[in-house]
N, C-alpha and C positions, 0 to 999 in steps of 0.2 A: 343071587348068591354074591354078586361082584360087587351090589349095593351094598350087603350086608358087610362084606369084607373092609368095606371103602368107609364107612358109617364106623367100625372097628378100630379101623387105622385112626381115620378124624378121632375119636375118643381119646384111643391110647394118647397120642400126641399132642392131644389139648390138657390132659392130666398130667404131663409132665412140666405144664406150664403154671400148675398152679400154684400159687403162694403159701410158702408154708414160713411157720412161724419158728426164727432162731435165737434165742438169745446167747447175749454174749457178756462172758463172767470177765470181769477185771479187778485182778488181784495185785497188792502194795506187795514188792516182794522189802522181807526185811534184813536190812545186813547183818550178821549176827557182829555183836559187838568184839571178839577177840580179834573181828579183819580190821577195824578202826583203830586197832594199838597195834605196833609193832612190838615184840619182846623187850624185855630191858635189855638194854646194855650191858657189854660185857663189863666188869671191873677193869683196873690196870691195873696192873701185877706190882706186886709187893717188893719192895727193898728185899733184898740185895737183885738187880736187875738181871738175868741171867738169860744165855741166850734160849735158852728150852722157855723160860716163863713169857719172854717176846712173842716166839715161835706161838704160841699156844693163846694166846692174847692176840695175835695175828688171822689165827684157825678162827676164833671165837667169832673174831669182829667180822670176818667173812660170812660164816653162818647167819653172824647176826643182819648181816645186809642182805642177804642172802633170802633171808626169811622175810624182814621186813618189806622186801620186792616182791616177793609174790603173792604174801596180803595184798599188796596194792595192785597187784594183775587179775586178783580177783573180784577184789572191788571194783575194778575197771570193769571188768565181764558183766558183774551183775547190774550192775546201771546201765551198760550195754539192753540187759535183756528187760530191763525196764523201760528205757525209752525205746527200742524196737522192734520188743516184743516176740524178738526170735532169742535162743540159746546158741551161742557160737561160743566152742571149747577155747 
């Protein structure tokens, strides 16, 4: 019985060594194209110059860096996860 048990073990433990076949898929991820542009530009504000149309052409352009930053933090990311192949938020 202790051969059989022992003949069991050896089995079990030599089937956990065996080669098994993996493959491994490698995918182009693609940037979509609206992260490669940043928004237009705000306009400048019209004659007569006023300080609410400043203020507001102020807001704008903030936005607009604003947004055009964090396209480029996502492009950052996803080339990230193209060369190493992990996802980091």
């Amino acid at each position: 019985m202790k051969t059989f048990l022992s003949l069991l073990l050896c089995v079990t433990l030599l089937t956990a060594c065996a080669e098994t076949s993996q493959s491994v898929r490698v995918e182009r991820i693609t940037i979509p194209a609206s992260l490669l542009t940043c928004p237009t530009e705000p306009n400048k504000p019209a004659e007569p110059l006023t300080q609410r149309a400043i203020a507001l052409y102020i807001v704008d352009l903030q936005y607009y860096g604003r947004a055009c930053e964090d396209q480029l933090k996502e492009v950052r990311r996803l080339q990230n996860v193209e060369t190493s192949g992990s996802i980091t938020p």
